[in-house]
mmCIF file of the C-alpha atoms, coordinates in Angstrom:
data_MODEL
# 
_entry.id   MODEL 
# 
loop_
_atom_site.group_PDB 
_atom_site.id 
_atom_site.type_symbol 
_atom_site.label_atom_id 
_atom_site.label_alt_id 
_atom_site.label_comp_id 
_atom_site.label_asym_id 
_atom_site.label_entity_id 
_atom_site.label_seq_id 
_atom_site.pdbx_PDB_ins_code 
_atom_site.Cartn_x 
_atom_site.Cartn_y 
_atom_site.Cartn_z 
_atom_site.occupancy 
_atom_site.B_iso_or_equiv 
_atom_site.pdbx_formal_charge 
_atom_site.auth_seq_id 
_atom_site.auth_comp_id 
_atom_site.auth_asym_id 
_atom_site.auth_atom_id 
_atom_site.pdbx_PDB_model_num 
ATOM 1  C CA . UNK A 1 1  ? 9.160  19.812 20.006 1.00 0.00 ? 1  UNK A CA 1 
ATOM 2  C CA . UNK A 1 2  ? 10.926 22.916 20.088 1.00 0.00 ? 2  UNK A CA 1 
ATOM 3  C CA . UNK A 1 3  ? 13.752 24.323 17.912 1.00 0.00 ? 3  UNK A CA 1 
ATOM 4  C CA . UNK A 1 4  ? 15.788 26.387 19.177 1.00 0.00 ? 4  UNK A CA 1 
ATOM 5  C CA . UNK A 1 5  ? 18.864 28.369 17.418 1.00 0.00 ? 5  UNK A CA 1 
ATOM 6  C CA . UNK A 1 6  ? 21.157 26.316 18.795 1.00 0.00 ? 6  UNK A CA 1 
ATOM 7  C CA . UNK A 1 7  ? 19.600 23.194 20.282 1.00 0.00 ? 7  UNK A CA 1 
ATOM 8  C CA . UNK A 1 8  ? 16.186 21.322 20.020 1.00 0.00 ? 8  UNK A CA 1 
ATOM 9  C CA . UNK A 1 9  ? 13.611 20.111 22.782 1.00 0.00 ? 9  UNK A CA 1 
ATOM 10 C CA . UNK A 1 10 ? 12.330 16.964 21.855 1.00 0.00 ? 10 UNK A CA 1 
ATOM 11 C CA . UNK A 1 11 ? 9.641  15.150 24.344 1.00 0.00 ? 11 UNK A CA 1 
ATOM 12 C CA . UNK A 1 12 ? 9.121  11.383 22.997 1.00 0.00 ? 12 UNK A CA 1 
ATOM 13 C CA . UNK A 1 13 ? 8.072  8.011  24.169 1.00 0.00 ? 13 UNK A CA 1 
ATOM 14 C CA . UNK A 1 14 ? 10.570 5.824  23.054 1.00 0.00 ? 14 UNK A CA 1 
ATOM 15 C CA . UNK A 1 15 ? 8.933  2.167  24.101 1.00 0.00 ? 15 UNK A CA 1 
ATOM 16 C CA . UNK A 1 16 ? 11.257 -0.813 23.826 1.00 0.00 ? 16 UNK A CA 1 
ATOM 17 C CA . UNK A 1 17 ? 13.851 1.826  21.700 1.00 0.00 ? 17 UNK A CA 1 
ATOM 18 C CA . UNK A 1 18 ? 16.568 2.873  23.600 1.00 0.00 ? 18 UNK A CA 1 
ATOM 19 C CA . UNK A 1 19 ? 16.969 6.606  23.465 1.00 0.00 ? 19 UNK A CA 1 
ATOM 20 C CA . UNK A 1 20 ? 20.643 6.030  21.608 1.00 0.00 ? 20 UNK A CA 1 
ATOM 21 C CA . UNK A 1 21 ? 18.497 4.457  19.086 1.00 0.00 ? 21 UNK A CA 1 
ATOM 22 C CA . UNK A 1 22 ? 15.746 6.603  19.312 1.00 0.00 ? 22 UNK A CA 1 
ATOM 23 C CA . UNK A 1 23 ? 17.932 9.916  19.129 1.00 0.00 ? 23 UNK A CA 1 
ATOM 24 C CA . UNK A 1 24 ? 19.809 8.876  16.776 1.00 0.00 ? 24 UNK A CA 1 
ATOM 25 C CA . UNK A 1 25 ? 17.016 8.229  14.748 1.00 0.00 ? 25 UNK A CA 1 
ATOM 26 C CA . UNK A 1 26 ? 15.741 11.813 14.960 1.00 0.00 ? 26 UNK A CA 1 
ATOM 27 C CA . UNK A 1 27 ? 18.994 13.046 14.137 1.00 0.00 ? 27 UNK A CA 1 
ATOM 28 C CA . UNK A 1 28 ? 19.100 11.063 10.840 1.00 0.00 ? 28 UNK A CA 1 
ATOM 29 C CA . UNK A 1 29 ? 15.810 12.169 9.812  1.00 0.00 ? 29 UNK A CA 1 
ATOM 30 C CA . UNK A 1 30 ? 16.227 15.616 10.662 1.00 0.00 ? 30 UNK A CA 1 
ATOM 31 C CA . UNK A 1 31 ? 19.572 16.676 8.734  1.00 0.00 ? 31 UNK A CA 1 
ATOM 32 C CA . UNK A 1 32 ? 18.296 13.981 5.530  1.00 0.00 ? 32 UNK A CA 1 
ATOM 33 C CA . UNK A 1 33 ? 15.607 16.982 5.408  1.00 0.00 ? 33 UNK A CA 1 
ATOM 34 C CA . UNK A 1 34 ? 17.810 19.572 6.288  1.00 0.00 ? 34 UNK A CA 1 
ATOM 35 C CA . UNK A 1 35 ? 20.515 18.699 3.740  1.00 0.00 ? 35 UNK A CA 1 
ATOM 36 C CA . UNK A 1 36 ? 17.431 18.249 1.277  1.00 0.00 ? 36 UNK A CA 1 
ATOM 37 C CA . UNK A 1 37 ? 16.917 22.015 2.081  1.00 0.00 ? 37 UNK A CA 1 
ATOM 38 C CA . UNK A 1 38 ? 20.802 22.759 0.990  1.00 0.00 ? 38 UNK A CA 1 
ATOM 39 C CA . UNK A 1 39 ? 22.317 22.648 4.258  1.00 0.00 ? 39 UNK A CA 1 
ATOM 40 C CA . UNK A 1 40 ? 25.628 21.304 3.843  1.00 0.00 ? 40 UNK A CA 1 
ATOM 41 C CA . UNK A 1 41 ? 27.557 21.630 6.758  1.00 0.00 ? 41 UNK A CA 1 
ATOM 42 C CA . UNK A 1 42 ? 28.181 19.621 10.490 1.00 0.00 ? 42 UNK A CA 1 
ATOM 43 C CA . UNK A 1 43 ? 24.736 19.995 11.921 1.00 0.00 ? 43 UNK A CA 1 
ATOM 44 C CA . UNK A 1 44 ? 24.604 17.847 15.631 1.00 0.00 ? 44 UNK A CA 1 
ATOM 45 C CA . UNK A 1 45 ? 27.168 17.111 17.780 1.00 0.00 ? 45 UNK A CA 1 
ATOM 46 C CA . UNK A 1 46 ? 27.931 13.910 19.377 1.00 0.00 ? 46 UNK A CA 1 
ATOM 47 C CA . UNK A 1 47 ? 25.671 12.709 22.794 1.00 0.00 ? 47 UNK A CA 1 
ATOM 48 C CA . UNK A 1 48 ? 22.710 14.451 23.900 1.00 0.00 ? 48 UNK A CA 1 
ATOM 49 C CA . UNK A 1 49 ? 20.857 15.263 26.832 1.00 0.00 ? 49 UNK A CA 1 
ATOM 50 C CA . UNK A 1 50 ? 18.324 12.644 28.396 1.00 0.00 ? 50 UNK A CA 1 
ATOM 51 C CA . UNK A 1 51 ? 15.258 13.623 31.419 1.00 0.00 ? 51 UNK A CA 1 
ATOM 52 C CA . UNK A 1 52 ? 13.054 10.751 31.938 1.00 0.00 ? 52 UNK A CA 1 
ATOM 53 C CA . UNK A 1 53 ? 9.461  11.380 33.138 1.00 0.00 ? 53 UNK A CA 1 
ATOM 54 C CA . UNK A 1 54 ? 8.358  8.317  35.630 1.00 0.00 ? 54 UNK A CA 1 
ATOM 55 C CA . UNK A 1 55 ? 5.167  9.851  36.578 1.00 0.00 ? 55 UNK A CA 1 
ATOM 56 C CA . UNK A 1 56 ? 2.054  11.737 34.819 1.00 0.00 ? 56 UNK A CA 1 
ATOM 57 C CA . UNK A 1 57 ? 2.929  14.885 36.059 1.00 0.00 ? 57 UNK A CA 1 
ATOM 58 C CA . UNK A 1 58 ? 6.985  14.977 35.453 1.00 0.00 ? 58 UNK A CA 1 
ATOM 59 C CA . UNK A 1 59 ? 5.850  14.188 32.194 1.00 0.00 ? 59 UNK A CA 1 
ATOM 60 C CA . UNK A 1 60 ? 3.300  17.450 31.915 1.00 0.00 ? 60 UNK A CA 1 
ATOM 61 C CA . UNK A 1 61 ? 6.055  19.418 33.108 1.00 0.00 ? 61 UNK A CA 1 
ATOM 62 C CA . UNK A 1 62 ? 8.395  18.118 30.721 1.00 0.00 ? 62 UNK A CA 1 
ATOM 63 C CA . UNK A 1 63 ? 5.966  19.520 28.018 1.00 0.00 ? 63 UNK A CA 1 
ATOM 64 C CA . UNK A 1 64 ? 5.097  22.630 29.362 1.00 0.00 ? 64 UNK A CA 1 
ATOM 65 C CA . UNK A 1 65 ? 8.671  23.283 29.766 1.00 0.00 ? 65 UNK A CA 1 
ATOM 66 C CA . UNK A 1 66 ? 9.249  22.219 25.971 1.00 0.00 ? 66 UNK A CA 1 
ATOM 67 C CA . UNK A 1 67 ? 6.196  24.490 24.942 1.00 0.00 ? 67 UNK A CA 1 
ATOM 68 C CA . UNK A 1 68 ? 7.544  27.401 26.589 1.00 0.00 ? 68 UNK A CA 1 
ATOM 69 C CA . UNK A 1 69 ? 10.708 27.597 24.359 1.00 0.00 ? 69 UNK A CA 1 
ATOM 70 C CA . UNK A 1 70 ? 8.498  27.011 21.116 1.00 0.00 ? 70 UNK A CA 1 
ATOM 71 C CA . UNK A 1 71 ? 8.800  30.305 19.589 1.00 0.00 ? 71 UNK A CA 1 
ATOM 72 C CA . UNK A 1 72 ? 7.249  28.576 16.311 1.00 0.00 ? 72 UNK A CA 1 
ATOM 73 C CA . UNK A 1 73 ? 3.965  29.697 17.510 1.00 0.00 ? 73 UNK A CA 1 
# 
């Protein structure tokens, strides 16, 4: 994962979840701990933005890619 100021990158294996499900699920969990924190205002907009990896390497790209906007450390 990588949080950005604006927008998060989020590689996940979702199984037999769809990624609606599975998305919103992150969403929920995040601003529960984010409003937990004080935040009280309109976090995440509506839809998201989907890649799938089919392969081995799409899916090392996919996390080099993520890593590379980490600035958490």
């Amino acid at each position: 994962m990588a949080v950005c100021s604006n927008h998060i990158h989020l590689v996940v294996g979702s199984g037999n979840e769809s990624i609606k499900s599975t998305v919103s699920r992150y969403k929920n969990v995040s601003t529960c701990a984010l409003k937990k924190m004080g935040l009280t205002k309109r976090i995440w907009t509506r839809g998201f933005d989907k890649r799938f990896c089919f392969t081995g390497e799409q899916l090392e790209q996919k996390i080099k890619y993520v890593r590379r906007h980490d600035k958490t450390g």
